[in-house]
C-alpha positions as a Python dict, from the first residue, in 0.01 Angstrom:
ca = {
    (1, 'X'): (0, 0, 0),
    (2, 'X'): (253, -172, 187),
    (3, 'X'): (184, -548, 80),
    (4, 'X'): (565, -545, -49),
    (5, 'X'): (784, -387, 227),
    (6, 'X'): (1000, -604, 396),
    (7, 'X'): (992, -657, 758),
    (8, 'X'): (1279, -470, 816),
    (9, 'X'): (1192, -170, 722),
    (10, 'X'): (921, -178, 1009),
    (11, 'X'): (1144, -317, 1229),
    (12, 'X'): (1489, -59, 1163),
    (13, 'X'): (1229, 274, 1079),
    (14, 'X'): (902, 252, 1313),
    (15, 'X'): (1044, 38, 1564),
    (16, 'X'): (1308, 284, 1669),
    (17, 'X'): (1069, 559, 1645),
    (18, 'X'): (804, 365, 1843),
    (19, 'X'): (1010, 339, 2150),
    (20, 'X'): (1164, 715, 2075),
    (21, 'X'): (809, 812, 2087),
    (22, 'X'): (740, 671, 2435),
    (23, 'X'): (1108, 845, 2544),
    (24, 'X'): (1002, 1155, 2462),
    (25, 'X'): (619, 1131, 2596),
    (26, 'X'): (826, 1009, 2932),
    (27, 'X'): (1091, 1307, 2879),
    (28, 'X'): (798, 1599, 2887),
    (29, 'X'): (638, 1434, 3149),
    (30, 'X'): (911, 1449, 3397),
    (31, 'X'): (1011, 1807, 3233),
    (32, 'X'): (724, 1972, 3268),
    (33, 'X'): (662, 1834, 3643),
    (34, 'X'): (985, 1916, 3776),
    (35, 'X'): (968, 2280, 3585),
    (36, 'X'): (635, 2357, 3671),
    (37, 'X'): (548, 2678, 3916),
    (38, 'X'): (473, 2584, 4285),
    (39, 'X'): (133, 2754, 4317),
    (40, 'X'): (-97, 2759, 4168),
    (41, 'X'): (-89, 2419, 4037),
    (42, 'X'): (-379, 2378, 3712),
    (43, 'X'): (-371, 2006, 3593),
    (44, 'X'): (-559, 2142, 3217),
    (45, 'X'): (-228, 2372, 3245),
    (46, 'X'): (0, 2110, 3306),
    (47, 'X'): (-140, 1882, 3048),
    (48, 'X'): (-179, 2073, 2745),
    (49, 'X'): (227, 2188, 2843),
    (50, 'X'): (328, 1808, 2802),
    (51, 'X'): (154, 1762, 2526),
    (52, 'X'): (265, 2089, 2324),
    (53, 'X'): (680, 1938, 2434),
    (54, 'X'): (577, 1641, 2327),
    (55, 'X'): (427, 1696, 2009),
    (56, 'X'): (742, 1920, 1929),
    (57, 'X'): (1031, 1685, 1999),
    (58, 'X'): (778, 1428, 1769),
    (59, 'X'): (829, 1641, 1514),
    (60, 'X'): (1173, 1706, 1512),
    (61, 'X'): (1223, 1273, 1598),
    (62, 'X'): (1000, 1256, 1222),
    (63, 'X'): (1363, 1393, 1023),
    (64, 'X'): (1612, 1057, 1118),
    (65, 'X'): (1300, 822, 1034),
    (66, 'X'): (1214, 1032, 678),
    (67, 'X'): (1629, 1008, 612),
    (68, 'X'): (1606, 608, 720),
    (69, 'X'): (1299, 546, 501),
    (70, 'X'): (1400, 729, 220),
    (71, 'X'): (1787, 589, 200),
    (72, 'X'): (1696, 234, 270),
    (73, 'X'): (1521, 208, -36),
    (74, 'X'): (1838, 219, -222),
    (75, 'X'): (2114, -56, -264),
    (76, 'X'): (2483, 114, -186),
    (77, 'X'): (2534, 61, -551),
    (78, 'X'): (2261, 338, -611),
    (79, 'X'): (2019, 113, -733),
    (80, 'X'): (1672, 92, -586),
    (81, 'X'): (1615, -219, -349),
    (82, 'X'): (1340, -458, -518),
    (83, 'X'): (1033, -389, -321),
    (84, 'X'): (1092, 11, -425),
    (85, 'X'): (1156, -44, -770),
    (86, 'X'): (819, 122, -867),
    (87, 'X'): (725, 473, -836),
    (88, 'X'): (382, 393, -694),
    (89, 'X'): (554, 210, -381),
    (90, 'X'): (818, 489, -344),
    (91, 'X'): (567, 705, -403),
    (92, 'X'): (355, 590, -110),
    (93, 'X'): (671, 575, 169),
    (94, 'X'): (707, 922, 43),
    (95, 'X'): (361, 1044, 107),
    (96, 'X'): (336, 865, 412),
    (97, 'X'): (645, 1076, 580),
    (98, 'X'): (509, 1373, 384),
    (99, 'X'): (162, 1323, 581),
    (100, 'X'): (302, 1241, 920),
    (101, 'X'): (534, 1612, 878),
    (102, 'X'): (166, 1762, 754),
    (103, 'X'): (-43, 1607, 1075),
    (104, 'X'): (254, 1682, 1347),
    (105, 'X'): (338, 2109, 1225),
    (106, 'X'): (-56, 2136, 1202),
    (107, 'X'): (-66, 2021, 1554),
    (108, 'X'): (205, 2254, 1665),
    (109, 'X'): (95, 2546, 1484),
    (110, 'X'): (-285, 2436, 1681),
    (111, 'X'): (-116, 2431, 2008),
    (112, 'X'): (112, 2773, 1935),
    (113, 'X'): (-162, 2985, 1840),
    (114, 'X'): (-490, 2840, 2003),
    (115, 'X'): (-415, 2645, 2237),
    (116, 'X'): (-183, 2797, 2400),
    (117, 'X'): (-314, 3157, 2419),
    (118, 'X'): (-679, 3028, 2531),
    (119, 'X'): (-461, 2861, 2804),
    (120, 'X'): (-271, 3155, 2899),
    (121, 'X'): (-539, 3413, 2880),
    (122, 'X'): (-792, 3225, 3064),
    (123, 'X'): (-574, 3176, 3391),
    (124, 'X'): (-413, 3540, 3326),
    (125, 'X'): (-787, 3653, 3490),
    (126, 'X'): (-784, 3705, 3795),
    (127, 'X'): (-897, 3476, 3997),
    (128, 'X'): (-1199, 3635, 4160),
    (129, 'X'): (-1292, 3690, 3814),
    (130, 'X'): (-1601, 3499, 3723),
    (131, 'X'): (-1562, 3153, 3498),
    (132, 'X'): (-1745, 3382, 3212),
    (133, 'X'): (-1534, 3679, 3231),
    (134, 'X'): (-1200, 3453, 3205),
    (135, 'X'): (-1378, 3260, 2853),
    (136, 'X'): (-1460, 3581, 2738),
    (137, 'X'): (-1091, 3716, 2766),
    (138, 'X'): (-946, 3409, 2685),
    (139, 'X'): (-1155, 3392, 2336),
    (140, 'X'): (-1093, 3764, 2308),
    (141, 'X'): (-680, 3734, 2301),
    (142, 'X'): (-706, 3380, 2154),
    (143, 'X'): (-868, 3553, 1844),
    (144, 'X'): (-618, 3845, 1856),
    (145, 'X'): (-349, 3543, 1817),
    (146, 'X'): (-541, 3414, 1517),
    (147, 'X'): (-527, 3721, 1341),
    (148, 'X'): (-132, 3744, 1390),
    (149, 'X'): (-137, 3397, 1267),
    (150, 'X'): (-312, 3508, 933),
    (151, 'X'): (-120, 3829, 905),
    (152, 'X'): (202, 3545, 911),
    (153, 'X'): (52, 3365, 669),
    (154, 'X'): (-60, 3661, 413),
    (155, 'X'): (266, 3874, 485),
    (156, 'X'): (425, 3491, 345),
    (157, 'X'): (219, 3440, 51),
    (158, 'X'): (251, 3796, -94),
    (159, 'X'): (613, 3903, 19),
    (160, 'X'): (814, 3800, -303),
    (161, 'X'): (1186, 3746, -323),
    (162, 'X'): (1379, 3711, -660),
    (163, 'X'): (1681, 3453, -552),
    (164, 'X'): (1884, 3340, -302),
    (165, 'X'): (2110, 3479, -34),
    (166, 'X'): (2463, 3517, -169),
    (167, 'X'): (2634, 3207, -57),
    (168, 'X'): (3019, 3292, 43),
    (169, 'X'): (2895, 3637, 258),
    (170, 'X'): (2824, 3633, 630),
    (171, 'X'): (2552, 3594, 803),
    (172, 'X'): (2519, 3966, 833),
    (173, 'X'): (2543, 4064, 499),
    (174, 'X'): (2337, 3788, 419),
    (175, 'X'): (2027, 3947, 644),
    (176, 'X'): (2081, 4268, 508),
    (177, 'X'): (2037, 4111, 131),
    (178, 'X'): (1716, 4027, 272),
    (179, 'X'): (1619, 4369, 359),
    (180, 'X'): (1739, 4500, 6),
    (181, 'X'): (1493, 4234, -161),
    (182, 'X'): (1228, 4343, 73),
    (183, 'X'): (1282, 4757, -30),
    (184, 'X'): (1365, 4652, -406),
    (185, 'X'): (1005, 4380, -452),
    (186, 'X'): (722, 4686, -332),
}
C-alpha cells in the first residue's frame, strides 16, 4: 500500500502530526487539571474530560495533514509527483485520511452522546445515593441522549433541501432561506 511513498512524505505529513499529537495530549492534560472543580475531585471524571479535548483538537489537527498529503502529491507544474501517478496509490493516501476523519468524528460523536452523559448523570446522583441507583439514572438519561442522537440523525436523512443558500445575501437572509426551504419541502 505504501511500498512507493517517499520518505518524505512520512517525514513532512506524520512527523509533524506525531509530535502535534503529543502537544495536544500534553495541552488537555494541563487544561483540564488547572480547570477542573476543587471538590469533589473524580479521577474517571477527569480522565474521560482529557480524553474527549483531546480527541477533539485530533480531529481538527487531521485538516493541515489531509491538505499536506493531498497537495504534495502534485509537482507545482500541476502534474502528479511519480510515486502518485496511479489512481490506486492516490487512491489509498486518500482513503487513509478519509478513514482517520471516519475513526476520530465516531469517537467524538461516542464521547458527546455516551460517554459523556453516562458521566454526567452518574455523579449528578446524589451522593448518598446507592452505586445502583446512580447506574440506573445514568443508563436512564444516557439512553434519553441516544434517542436525541437518532432523532439528529433521522430529522438529517429525511429533511430535504432543493439548492444552495443565495451566495451575495447576508448571513441573515441566508438563515431565513433556510426556513423558507424547510416550510416549502413538507
Amino acid at each position: 500500500m505504501y511500498g512507493a511513498l517517499p520518505r518524505a512524505v512520512f517525514a513532512y505529513g506524520w512527523i509533524p502530526f506525531l509530535i502535534v499529537t503529543v502537544l495536544c495530549l500534553l495541552f488537555s492534560v494541563v487544561y483540564v487539571l488547572v480547570h477542573r472543580a476543587t471538590r469533589p475531585r473524580y479521577l474517571g471524571t477527569t480522565t474521560i474530560t482529557i480524553l474527549g479535548l483531546f480527541f477533539t483538537l485530533i480531529s481538527s489537527i487531521l485538516v493541515p495533514l489531509d491538505v499536506f498529503l493531498i497537495s504534495y502529491m502534485k509537482n507545482p507544474d500541476g502534474t502528479w509527483k511519480d510515486w502518485a501517478s496511479t489512481d490506486d496509490e492516490r487512491d489509498s493516501i486518500k482513503n487513509s485520511i478519509m478513514y482517520c476523519y471516519y475513526a476520530s468524528y465516531s469517537v467524538i460523536l461516542t464521547f458527546c452522546f455516551l460517554i459523556f452523559p453516562a458521566n454526567f448523570f452518574y455523579h449528578g446522583a446524589s451522593e448518598e445515593a446507592s452505586f445502583g441507583r446512580k447506574v440506573c439514572r445514568s443508563i436512564q438519561f444516557t439512553l434519553l441522549s441516544l434517542f436525541l442522537f437518532s432523532i439528529l440523525v433521522v430529522a438529517g436523512i429525511f429533511i430535504p433541501f432543493n439548492g444552495t443558500p443565495p451566495s451575495n445575501e447576508t448571513e441573515l437572509q441566508k438563515f431565513e432561506w433556510y426556513f423558507y426551504e424547510l416550510e416549502n419541502n413538507k
